[in-house]
N, C-alpha and C positions, 0 to 999 in steps of 0.2 A: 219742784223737781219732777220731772216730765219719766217714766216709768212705763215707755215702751218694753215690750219684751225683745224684740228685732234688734235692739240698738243694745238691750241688757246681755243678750247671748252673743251677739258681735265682740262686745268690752270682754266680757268670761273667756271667749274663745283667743283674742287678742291678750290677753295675759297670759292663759296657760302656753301660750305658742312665745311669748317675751320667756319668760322661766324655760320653755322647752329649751330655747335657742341658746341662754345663758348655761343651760346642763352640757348642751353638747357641746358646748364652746370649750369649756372647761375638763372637760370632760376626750375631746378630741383635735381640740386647738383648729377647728374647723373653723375661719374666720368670716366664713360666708353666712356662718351660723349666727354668728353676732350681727352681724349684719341685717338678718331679718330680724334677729330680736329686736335691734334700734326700728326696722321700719314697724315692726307688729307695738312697740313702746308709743311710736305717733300714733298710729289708729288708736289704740286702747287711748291715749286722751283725749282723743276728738270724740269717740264715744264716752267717754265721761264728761265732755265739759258737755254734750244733747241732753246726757239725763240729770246733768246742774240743772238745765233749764236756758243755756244758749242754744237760738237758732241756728241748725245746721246749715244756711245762706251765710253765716259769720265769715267774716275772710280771714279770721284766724283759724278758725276749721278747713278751710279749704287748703287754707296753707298748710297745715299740717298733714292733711291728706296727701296733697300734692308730692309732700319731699316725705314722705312716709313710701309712695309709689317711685319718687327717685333714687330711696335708697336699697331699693329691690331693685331697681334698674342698674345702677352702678354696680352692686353684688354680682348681679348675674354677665353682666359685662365682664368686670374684673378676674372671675372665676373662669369665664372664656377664654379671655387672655392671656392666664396665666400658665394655661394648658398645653397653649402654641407655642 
């Protein structure tokens, strides 16, 4: 198990921000909020499966990254257009 500190405070910070998103969800029926909680839920596992001890070149990590960054992009999209 690989016990960067860089990748330990990314995973810490990417959960408290999964729970944040989940309170104001709940909390405000703000759905854009859920929304980044599911993207901040990808990143928090791609940094947990680096400090398992998979290489961050995995293309299962990048895939999660990847639609972790799409589902921020769809959010912010959505929110846009829901506006107009």
């Amino acid at each position: 198990m690989a016990m960067d500190p860089t990748v330990i405070l990314n995973f810490v910070f990417a959960v408290i921000i999964v729970i944040l998103g989940i309170w104001v969800f709940r909390a405000k029926k703000m759905v854009i909020a859920l929304y980044i909680a599911l993207a901040f839920a990808l990143f928090a596992i791609s940094h947990l499966s680096i400090l398992m001890g998979i290489p961050d070149t995995n293309i299962s990590i990048m895939v999660t990254r990847a639609l972790g960054y799409l589902v921020v992009i769809y959010a912010l999209v959505r929110e846009i257009t829901i506006k107009f």
